[in-house]
N, C-alpha and C positions, 0 to 999 in steps of 0.2 A: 591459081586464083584463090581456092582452100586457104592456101600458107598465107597470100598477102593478107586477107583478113582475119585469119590468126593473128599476122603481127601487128596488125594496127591495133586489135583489142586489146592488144601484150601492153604497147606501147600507147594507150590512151589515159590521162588519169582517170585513177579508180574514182566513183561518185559513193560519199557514203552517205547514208539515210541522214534525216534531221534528227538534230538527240531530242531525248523524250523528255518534256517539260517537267520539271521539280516539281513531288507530290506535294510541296506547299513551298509559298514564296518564301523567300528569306527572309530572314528577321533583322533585325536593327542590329546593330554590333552592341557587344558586352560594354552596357553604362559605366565608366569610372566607379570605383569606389564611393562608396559618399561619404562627408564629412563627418568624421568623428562626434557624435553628440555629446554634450556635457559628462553623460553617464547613462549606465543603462537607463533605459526606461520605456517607452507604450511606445511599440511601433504595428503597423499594422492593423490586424483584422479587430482590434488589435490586440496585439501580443503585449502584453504585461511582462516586464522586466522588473521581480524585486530586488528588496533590498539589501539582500544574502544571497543574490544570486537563484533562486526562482523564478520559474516560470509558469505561463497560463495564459489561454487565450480567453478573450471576453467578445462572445459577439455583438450583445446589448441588443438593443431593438429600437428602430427606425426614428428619428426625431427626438431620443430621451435625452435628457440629460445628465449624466452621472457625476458623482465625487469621484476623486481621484486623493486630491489630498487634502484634508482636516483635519489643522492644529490650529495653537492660540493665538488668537489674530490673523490665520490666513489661510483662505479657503481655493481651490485650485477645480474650477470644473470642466466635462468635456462632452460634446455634444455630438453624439453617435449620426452615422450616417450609413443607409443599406451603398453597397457600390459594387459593380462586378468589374473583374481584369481577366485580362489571360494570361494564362500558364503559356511555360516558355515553346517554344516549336518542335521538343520531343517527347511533349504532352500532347501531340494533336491539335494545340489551338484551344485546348479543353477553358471552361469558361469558369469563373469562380464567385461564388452568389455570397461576397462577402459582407465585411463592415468597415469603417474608418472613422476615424476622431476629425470633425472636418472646421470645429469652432473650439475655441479654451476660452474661459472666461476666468478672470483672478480677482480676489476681494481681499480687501489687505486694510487694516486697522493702524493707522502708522502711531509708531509708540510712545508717540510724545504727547501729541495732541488728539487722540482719539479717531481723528478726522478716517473716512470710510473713500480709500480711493478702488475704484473698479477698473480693470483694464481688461478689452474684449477682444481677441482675435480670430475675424473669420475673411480667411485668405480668397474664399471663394465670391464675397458679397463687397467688395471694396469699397470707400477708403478704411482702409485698417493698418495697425491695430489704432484702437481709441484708448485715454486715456479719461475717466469721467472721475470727477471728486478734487481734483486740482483748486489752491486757496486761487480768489484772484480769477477765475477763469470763467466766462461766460459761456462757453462750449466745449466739448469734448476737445481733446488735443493729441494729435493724430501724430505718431511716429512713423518716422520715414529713414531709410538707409542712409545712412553716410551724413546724417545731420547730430545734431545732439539731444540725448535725449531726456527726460526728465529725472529729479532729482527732490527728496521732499521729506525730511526727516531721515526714517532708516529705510525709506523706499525709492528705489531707480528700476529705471526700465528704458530700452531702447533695442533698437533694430539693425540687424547687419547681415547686410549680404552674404552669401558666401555660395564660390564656385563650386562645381564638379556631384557627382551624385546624382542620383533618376531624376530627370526630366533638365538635369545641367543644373540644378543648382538649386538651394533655400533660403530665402527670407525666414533669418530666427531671430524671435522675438527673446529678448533677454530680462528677467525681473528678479532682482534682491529684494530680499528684509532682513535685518538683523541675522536672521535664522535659516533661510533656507535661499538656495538661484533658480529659479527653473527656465528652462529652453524648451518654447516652441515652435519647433522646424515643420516650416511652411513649404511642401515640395510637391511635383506632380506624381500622380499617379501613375507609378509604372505599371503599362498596357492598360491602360483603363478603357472601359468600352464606350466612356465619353469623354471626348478630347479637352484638354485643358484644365479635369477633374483636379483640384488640390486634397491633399491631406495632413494633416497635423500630427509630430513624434512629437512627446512628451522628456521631456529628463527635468529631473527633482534632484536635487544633494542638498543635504544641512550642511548649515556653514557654522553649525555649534551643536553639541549635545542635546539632539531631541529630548532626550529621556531626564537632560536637567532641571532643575528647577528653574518654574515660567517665573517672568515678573507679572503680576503684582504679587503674585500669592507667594511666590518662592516655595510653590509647592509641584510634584510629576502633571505633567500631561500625555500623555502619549499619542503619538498624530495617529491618523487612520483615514478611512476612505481605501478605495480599491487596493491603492497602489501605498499611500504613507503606511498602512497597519504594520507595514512588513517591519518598520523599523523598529522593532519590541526587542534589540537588542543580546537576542539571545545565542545570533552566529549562526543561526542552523536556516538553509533553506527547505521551501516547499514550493515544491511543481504539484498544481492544477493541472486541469480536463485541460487538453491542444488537441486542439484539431489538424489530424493527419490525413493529407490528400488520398493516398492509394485505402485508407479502411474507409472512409466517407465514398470514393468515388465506389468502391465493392458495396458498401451497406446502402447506396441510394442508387443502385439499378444498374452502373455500369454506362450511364451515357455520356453525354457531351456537356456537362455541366455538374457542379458539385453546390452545395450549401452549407456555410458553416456552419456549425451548433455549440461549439462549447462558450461557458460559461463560467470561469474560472473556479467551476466544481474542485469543490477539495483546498484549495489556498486561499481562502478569502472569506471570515468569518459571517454566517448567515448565507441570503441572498443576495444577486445582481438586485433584484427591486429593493432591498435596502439603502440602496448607492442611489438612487434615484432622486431626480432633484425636482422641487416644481416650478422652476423659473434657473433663466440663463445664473443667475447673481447669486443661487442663495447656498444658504448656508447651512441650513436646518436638516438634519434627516437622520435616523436610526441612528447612526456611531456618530454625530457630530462631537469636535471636539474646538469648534472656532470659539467660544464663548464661556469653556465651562472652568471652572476653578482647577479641578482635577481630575485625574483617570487613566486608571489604569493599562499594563499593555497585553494586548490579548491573550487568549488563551490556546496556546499554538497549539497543546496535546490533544483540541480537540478540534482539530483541522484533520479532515480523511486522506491529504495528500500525499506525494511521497515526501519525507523528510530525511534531510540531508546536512552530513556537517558542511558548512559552505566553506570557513576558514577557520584556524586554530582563533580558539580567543585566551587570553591573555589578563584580563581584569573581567570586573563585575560585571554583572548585566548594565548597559548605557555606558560604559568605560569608554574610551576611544577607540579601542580596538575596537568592537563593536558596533560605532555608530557610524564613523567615516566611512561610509559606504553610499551607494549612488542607485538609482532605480529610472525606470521611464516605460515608457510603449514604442513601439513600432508596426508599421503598417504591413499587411498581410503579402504585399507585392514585395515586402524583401525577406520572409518568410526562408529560412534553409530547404524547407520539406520542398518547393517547387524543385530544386536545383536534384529533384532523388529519380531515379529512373523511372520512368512514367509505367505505371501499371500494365500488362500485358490484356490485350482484348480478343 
């Protein structure tokens, strides 16, 4: 009687315990790449892409609105916003008490006729972008994908979809003059801690010789604001203050949330409250360069950052070799530093 139920135990299947649930859920699958933007430039918290290849982040502070780029006839601003996301799921879920460019606002003096056209993109507050200052035109005039878009001396601008990248895809808004293209890519917030959060990459490139002589005066200007200053031609970058997760999440306690602080300390002459603007539209502030006859390019030996030959240069200061280069921002969600092994606790 022993044996038989020896062998019926032998011969029952084995029962194995329930497996023990995942110390956190899983995460979404690795987003596509995202679309290539025009050139470097503001992504993120955001992070500052110059114009030699420098970098720095700028956290700004809630509601302001800064320069980005001012030169003769055209002014480029961007409107800060507090926002937190999460780091990826071998950070814990850890939480990030960031920033983001969440509105661009463009002023543009078209060259022929003086006429003042304004173009405002905020992805998050729809219908956008608008176009205001158009001849002929009773109301704003509202660019939409896949339509065509305006067209008006040496100014155009229009809107185009485009697949793949966080959150699947961005509305970029596209705007020429004479002198410079910029792209603002309209995308969601990856992990953001409120659903359907948009935020705004910047990219800026001259489409001629910054450092040439402007018309009327046929005399230098040199652009500036956060991100234009960098183009002073001289080939050499400078990396600013960045904010790096693993020394912030050690220097603020070690818990379940970080906050960012730099301020593009070190690569960007003066202060952040320099940049600061007092209205979405304008133009006026510390380095303004929208309006002025002439001016100089800064004075880079007295930036505390680190500096760097970025490329061989080849001609003058403003020669070609020198200016053909590209800048922007990106947002703190596509950041390198998440992707680095999450601090030990």
């Amino acid at each position: 009687m022993a044996g038989a139920i020896i062998l019926a135990a032998l011969l029952s299947p084995a029962v194995s315990p329930p497996p023990s649930p995942p110390p956190f859920p899983p995460g979404p699958p690795a987003p596509p790449p995202p679309p290539p933007p025009l050139s470097p430039g503001l992504t993120g918290d955001p992070h500052l892409h110059f114009a030699h290849g420098g970098e720095a982040d700028f956290r700004g502070e809630d509601g302001a609105v800064y320069n980005m780029l001012s030169h003769t006839n055209i002014s480029v601003n961007g409107a800060w916003e507090m926002a937190s996301f999460l780091l990826p799921l071998h950070w814990g879920g850890m939480k990030v008490r960031g920033s983001f460019v969440t509105d661009a606002y463009v002023v543009i003096k078209a060259a022929s006729s003086g006429r003042t056209i304004r173009i405002e993109y905020s992805p998050n507050q729809p219908p956008t972008p608008l176009v205001h200052g158009l001849p002929g035109a009773t109301a704003a005039k509202r660019l939409l994908a896949g339509e065509p878009g305006i067209a008006f001396e040496d100014v155009s601008a229009s809107l185009e979809a485009r697949k793949g990248g966080q959150g699947g895809g961005a509305e970029v808004l596209q705007v020429s003059t004479a002198g410079w293209k910029l792209e603002a890519s309209a995308r969601l917030i990856w992990r953001s801690t409120v659903p359907g959060k948009k935020q705004i990459d910047l990219s800026l490139a001259p489409l001629r010789d910054p450092l040439g002589p402007q018309p009327p005066t046929g005399k230098m200007v040199a652009p500036h604001g956060l991100i234009g200053q960098s183009y002073d031609g001289d080939g050499i970058a400078v990396d600013g203050k960045q904010d790096k997760y693993k020394d912030l999440w050690k220097a603020q306690g070690g818990g379940h949330e970080i906050v960012t602080q730099a301020q593009a300390e070190g690569a960007i002459e003066g202060e952040g409250d320099d940049y600061k603007m007092a209205d979405f539209f304008g133009t006026d502030f510390k380095y303004s360069r929208f309006a002025v006859a002439e001016a100089p390019v800064r004075d880079v030996s007295k930036l505390t950052g680190m500096h760097r030959l970025a490329r061989p240069t080849t001609g003058a200061p403003g020669s070609a070799s020198t200016w053909k280069v590209s800048s922007g921002t990106i947002g703190d969600d596509e950041r390198e530093g998440q992707n680095e092994p999450a601090p030990s606790r």
